[in-house]
TORPA-702352 format. One record per atom (N, C-alpha, C, O): x negated, y, z. Coordinates in steps of 0.001 Angstrom, whole numbers, plus 500000, padded with zeros to 6 digits. Atoms other than C-alpha are relative to their C-alpha. Layout:
N
XYZ...
This chain:
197
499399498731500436454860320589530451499148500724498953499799501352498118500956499563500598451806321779528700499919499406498602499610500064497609500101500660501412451920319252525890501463500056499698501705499623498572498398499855501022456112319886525283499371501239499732499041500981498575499926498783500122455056323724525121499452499984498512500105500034497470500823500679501065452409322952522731501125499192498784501455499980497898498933500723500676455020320440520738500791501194499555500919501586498396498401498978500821457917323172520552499372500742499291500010501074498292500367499282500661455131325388519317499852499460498511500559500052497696500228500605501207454033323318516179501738499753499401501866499943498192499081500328500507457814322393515751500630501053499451501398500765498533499714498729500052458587326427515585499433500350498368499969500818497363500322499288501020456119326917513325499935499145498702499434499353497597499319500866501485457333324298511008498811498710499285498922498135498202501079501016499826453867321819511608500679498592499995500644497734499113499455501349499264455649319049513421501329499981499781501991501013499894498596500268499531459032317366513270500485499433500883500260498228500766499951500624498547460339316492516773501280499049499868502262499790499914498553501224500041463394313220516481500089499943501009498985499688501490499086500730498903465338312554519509499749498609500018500197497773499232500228501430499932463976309525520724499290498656498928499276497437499096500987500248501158461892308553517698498689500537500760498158499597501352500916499107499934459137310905518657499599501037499314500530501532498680500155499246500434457183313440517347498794499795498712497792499104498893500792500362501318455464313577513464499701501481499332500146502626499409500800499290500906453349315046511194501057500687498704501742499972497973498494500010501327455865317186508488499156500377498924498213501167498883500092500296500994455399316620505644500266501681498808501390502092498517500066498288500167454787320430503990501181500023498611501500498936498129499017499372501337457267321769500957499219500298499111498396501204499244501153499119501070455475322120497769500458501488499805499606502311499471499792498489500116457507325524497659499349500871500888499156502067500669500407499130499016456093326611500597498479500276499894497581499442500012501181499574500092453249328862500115499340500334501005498152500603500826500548499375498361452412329877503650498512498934500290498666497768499924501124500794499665448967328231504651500353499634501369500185500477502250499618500676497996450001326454508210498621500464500943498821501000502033500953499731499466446538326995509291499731501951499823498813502703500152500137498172500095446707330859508725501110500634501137500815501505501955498843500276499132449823330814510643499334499818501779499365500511502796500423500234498479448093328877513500498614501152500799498149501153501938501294499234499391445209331385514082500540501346500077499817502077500753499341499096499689447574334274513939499640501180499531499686501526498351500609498695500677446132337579513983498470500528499479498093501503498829501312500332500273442614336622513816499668499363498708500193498342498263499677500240501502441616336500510427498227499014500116497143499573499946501402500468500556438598333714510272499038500335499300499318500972498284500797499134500952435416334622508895499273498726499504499466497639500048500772501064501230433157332431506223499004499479500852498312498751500141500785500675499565430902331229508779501008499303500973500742498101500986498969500635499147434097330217511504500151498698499360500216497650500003499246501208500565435076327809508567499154498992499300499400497941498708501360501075500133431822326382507994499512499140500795499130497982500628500322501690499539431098325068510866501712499411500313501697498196500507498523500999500295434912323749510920499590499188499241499113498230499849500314501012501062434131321823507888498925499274500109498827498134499653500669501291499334431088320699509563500304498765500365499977497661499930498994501420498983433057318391511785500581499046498893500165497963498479499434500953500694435639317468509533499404499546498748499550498332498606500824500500501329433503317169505859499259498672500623499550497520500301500793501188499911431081314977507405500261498438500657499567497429500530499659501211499968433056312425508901500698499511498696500902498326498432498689500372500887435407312628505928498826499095498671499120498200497878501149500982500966432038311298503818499524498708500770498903497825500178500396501154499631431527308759506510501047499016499416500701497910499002499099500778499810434724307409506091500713499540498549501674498835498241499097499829501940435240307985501917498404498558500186498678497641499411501323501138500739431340305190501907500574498898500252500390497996499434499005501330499852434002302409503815501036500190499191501342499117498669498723500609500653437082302982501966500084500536498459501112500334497812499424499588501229436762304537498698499953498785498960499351497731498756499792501590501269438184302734495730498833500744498976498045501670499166500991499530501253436373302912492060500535501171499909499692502068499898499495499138501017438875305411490858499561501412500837499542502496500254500237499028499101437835307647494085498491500494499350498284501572498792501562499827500722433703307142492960499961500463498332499040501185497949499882499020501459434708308178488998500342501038500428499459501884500287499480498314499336436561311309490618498407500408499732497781500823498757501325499458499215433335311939492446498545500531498700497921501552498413500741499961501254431200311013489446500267501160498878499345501863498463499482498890500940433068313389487023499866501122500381499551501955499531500623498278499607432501316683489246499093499932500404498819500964501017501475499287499937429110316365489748499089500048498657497976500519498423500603499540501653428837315976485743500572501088499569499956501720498711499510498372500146430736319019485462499544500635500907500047501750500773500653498582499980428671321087487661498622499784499708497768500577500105501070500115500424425805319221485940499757500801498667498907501647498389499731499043501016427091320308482695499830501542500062499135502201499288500229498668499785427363323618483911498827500640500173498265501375499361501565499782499850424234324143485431499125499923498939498080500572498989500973500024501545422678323263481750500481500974499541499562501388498834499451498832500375424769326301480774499617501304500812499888502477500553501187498730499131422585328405483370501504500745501368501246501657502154499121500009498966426204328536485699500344499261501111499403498629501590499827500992498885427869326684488524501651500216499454502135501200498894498443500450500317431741325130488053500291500091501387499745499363502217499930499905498756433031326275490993501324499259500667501506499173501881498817500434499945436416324587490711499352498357500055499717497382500712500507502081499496434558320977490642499300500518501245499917500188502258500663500285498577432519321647493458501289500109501221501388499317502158498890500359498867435657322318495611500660498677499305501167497889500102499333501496500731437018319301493383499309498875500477499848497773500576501128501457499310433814316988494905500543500344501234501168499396501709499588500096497685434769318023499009501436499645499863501916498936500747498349500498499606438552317531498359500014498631499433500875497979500024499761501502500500438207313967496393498620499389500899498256498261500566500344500559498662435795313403499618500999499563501055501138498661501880498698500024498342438714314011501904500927499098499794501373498364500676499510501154500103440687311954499711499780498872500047500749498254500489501415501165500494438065308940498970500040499666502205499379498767502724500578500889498753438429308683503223501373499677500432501648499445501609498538500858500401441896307491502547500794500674501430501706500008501920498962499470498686443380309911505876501101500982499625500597502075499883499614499184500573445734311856504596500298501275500713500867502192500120500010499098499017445642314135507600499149500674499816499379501879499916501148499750500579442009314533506417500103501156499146499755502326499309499891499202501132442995315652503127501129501475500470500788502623500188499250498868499899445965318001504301498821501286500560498326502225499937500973499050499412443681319881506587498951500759499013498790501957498778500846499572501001441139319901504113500544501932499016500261503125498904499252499477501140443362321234501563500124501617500707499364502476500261499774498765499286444599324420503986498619500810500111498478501918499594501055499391500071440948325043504903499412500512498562498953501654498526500425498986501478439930325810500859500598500447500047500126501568499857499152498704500765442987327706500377499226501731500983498891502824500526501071499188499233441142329704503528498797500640499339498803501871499359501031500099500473437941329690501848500129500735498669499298501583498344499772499451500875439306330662498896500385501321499719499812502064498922499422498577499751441314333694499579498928501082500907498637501068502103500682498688499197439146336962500228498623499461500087497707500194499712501714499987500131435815335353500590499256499105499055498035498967499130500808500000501028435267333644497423498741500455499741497746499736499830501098499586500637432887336070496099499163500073500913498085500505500505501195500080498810430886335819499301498810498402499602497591498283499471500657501585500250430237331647498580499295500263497937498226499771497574500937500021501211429564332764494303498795500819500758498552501747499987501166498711499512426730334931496152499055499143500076497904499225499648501280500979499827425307331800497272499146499446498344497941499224498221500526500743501602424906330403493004499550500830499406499440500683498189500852498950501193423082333712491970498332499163499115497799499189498006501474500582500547419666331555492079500626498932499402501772498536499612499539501293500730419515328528489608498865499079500832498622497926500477500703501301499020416917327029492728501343499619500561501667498459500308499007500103499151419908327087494678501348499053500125502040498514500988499142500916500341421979325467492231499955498580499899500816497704499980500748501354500170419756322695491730500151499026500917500526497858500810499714500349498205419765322172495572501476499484500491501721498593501305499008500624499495423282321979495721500881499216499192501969499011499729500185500718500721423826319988493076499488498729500741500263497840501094500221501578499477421568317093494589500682500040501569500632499036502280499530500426498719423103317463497713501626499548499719501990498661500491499138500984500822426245316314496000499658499035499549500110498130500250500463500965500279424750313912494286499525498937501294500100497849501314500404500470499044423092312594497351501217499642501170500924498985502169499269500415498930426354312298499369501153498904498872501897498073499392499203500848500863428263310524496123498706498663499885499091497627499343500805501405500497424978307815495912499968499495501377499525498353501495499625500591498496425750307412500012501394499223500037501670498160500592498753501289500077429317306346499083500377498942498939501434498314498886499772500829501257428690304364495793499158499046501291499764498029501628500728501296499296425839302383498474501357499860501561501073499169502540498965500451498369429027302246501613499381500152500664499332499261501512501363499561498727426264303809503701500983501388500798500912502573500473499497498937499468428418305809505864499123501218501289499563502291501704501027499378499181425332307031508284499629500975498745500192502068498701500525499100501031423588308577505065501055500972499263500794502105498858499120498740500822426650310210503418500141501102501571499639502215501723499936498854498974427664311705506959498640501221499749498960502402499608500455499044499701424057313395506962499750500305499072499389501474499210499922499557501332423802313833503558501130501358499874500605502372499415498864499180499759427184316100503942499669501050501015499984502236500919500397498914498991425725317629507046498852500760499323498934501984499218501454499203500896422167318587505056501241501188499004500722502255498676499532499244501342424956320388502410500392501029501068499879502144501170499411498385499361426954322509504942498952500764500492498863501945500157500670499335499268424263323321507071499079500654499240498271501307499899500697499761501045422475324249503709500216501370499985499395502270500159499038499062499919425344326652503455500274501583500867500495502741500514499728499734498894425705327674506917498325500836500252498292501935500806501726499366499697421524328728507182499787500910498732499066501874498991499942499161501124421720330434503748501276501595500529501034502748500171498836498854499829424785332980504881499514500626501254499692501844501278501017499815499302422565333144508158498906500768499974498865501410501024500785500085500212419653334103507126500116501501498754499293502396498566499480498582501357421508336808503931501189500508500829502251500239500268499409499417499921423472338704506281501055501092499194502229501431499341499545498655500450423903341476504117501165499451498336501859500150497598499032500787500750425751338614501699501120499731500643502044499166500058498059500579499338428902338171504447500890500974499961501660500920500919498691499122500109431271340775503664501287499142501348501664497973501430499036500359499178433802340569506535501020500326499243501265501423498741498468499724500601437292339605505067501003499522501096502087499050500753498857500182499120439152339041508128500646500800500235501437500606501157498712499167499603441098341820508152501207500080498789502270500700498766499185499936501151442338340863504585501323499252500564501474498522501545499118500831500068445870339959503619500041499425498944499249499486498004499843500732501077447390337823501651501206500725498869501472500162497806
């Protein structure tokens, strides 16, 4: 009873599609539909920038174990190309902040799940909305940038070697990079959970 309740809920909120005797599946989202499913599922509780860090703990770092077994070439050029665009950048005394979410989402893709990537995908739009300028807070220093910079680098030379132990902690060294920096600069977390959209 507990897992139909559960079921009708996801099917309600337009997650899941339930078939008569088929079973029950993953739906397949509407590009029209702007609603974030994961904003939806947490309701009135508005996540805060450290909630979705360590979230992305979990899922980022398997999603680099699993991009060092299956990624193709065209996944490792991706990879390759946004860490020369926030190399480029960084010689310009900035950070490209649109490749660096461009390196964790062609991670999520590169681990060929596409469940991976959806999730993914919902969590930046999260990340994105309202606490942006909390994460540019972290690229004021150009040590900082440097740092996260090779820690990209260091999780793209874990899946060019198919070393899925080293990218996992390679990926974990980045969030938790993240996660101890926002820690540590309280007075950098602006609470945006009461924002809307």
């Amino acid at each position: 009873p507990t897992v139909r309740a559960a079921i009708h809920k996801l099917v309600a909120q337009g997650l899941v599609d339930h078939r008569q005797g088929l079973g029950t599946f993953v739906r397949v989202p509407d590009p029209g539909d702007h609603e974030n499913p994961l904003r939806s599922l947490v309701g009135e509780h508005r996540p805060g920038l450290l909630e979705l860090l360590e979230l992305r703990l979990g899922l980022e770092c398997n999603a680099a174990r699993f991009a060092a077994k299956r990624a193709s070439a065209d996944d490792i050029a991706f990879l390759e190309k946004t860490c020369q665009a926030m190399r480029d950048q960084l010689a310009r005394g900035s950070v490209d902040f649109d490749a660096d979410t461009a390196f964790h989402m062609g991670v999520a893709s590169a681990s060929k799940n596409p469940m991976q990537l959806y999730i993914m995908k919902s969590l930046h739009d999260l990340l994105h909305y309202g606490i942006s300028e909390n994460l540019k807070r972290l690229y004021d220093a150009e040590s900082d940038l440097e740092l996260i910079l090779s820690h990209h680098e260091a999780v793209l030379a874990a899946i060019e070697r198919r070393d899925g132990e080293s990218a996992f902690q390679a990926m974990q060294e980045h969030i938790r990079f993240v996660i101890d920096y926002f820690a540590s600069h309280p007075e950098n977390l602006d609470d945006h959970r009461d924002s809307r959209p």
